[in-house]
C-alpha positions in Angstrom: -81.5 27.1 2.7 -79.1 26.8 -0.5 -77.2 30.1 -0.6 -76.9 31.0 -4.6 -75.1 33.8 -5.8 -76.9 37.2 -6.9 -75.7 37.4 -10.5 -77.2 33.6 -10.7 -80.9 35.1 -9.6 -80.5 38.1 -11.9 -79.4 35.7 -14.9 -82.6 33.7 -14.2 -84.7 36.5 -13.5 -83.4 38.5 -17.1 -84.0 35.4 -19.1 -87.8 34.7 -17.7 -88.5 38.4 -17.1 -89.6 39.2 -21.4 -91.4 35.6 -21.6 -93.9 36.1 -18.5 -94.0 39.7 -18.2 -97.3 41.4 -19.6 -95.4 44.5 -20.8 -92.9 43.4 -23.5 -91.1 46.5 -23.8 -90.5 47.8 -20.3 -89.2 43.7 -19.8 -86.5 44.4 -22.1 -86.0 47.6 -20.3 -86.1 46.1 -17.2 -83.9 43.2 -18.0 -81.0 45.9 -19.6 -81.1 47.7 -16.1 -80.5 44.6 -14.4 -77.7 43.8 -16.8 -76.1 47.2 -16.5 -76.1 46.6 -12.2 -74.8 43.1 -12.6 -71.7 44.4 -15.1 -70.8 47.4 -12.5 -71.1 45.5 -9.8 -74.4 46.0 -7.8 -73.2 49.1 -6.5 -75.7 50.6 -4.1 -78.2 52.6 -4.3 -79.0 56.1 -2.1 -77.7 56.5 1.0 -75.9 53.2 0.7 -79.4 51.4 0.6 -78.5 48.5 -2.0 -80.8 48.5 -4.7 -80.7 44.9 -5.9 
């Protein structure tokens, strides 16, 4: 198994996320979350649980 780094599948995931996804809005939404984790860091979620 290739090991790629998480930003790379977040990067690929934000820029295919508005073109397949049936809900256009709650993509971009969806895609500016996943943005916003990547810039801080991935910092986990409750209890430590790591949300990405």
């Amino acid at each position: 198994m290739i090991k790629v780094d998480r930003t790379l599948h977040i990067d690929i995931l934000c820029a295919h996320l508005p073109k397949r996804y049936a809900f256009p809005d709650a993509a971009r939404e969806i895609v500016g979350v996943l943005r916003a984790a990547r810039a801080e860091g991935f910092p986990a979620g409750p209890a430590g649980v790591d949300t990405l």
